[in-house]
C-alpha atoms as a printed R data frame, in Angstrom:
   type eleno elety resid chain resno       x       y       z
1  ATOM     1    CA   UNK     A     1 140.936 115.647  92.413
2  ATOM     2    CA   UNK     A     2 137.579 115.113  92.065
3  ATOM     3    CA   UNK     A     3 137.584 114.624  88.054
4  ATOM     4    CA   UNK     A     4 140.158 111.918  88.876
5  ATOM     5    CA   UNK     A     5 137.864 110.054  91.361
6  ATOM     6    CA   UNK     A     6 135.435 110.208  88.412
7  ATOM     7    CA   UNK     A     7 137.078 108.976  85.933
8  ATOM     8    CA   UNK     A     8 138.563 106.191  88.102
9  ATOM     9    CA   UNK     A     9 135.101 104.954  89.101
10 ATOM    10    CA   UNK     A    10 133.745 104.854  85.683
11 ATOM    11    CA   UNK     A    11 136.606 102.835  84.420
12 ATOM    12    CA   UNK     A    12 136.479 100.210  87.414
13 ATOM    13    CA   UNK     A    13 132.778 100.264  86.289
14 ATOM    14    CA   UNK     A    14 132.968 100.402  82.337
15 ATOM    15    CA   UNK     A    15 135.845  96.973  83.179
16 ATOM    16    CA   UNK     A    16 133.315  95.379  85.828
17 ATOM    17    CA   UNK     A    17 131.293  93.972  82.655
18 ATOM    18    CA   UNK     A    18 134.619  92.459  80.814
19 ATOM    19    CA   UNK     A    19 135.661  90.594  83.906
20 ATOM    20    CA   UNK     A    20 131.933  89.274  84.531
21 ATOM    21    CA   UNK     A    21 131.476  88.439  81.106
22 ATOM    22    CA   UNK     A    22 134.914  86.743  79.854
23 ATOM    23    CA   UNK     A    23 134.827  82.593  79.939
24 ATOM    24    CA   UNK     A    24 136.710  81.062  82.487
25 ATOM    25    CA   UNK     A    25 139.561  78.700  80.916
26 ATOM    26    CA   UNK     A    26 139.023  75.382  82.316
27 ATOM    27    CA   UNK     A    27 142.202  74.346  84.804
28 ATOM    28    CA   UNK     A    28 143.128  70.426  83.770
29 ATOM    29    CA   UNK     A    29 141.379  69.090  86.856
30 ATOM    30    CA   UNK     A    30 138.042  69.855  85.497
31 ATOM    31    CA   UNK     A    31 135.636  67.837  83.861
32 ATOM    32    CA   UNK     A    32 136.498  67.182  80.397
33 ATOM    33    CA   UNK     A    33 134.442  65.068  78.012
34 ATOM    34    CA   UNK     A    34 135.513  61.772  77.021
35 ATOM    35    CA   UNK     A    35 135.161  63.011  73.060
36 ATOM    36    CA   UNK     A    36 137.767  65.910  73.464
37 ATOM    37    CA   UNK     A    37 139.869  64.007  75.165
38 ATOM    38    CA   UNK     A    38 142.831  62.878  72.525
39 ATOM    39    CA   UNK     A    39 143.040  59.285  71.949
40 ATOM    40    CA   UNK     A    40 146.748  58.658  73.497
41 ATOM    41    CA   UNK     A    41 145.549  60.156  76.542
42 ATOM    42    CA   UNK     A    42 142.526  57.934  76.789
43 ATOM    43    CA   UNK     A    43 143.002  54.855  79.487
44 ATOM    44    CA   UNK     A    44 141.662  51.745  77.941
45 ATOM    45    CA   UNK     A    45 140.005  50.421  80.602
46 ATOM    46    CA   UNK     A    46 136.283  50.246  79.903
47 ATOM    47    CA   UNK     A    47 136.976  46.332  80.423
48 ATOM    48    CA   UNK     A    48 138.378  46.283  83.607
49 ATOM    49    CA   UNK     A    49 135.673  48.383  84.948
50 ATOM    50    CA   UNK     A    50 133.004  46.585  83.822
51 ATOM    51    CA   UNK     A    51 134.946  43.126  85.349
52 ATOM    52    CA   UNK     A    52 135.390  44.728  88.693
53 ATOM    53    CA   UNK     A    53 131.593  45.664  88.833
54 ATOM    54    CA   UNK     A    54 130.698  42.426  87.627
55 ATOM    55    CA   UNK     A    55 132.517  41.017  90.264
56 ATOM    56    CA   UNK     A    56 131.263  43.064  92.883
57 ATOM    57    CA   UNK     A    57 127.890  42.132  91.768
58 ATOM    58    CA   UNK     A    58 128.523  38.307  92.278
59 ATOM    59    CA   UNK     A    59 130.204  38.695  95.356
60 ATOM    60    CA   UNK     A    60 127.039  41.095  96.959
61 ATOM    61    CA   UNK     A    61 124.799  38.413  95.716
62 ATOM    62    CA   UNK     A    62 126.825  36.012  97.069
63 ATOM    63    CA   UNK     A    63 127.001  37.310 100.566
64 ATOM    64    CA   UNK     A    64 123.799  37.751 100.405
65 ATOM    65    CA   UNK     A    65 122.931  34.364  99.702
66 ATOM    66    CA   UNK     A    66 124.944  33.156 102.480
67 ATOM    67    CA   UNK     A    67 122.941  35.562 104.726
68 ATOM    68    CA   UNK     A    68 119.865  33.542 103.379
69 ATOM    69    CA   UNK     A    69 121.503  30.310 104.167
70 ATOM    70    CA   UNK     A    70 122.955  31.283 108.019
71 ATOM    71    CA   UNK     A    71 119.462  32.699 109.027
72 ATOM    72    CA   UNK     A    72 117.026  30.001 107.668
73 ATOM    73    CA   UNK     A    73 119.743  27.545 109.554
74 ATOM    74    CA   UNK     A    74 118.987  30.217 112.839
75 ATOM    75    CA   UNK     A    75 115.387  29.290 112.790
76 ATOM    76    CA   UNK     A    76 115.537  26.114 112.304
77 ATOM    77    CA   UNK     A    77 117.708  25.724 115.484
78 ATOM    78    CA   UNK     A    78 115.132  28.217 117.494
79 ATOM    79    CA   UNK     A    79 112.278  26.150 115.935
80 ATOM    80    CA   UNK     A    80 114.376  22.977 117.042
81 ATOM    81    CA   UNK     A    81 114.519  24.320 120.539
82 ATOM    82    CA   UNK     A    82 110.919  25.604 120.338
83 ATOM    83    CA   UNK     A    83 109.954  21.896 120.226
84 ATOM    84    CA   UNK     A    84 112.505  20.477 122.681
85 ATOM    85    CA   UNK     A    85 111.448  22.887 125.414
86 ATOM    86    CA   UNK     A    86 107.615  22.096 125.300
């Protein structure tokens, strides 16, 4: 009984390395690089990206602009009243 406890704990032990060591095969809903990716399976839409962040871009600035616009038009009506109340 004992010799079997043994031997069963050095081959758990002598397999521990082979499990540690062996490469994980990547599941599809990993990271994959862009290069091993085969062409048909590549979305062409490097484009559309690029528009949508473009866009985004104007419209932030835009906004922002208007921000510009609403507040210097906020002071000049406190300024206005500034004067009016004196």
């Amino acid at each position: 009984m004992r010799f079997c406890r043994l031997v069963l704990c050095v081959c758990l032990l002598a397999g521990v390395p082979a499990f540690a060591w062996a490469q994980p095969q990547p599941s599809p809903d990993e990271f994959v690089p862009l290069s091993e990716v085969p062409p048909e399976d590549q979305i062409p839409a490097f484009g559309l990206i690029g528009a949508a962040y473009g866009f985004m871009w104007v419209a932030v600035a835009g906004y922002v602009w208007l921000l510009g616009r609403r507040l210097q038009q906020a002071e000049a009506d406190l300024a206005a009243l500034e004067r009016k109340s004196r």
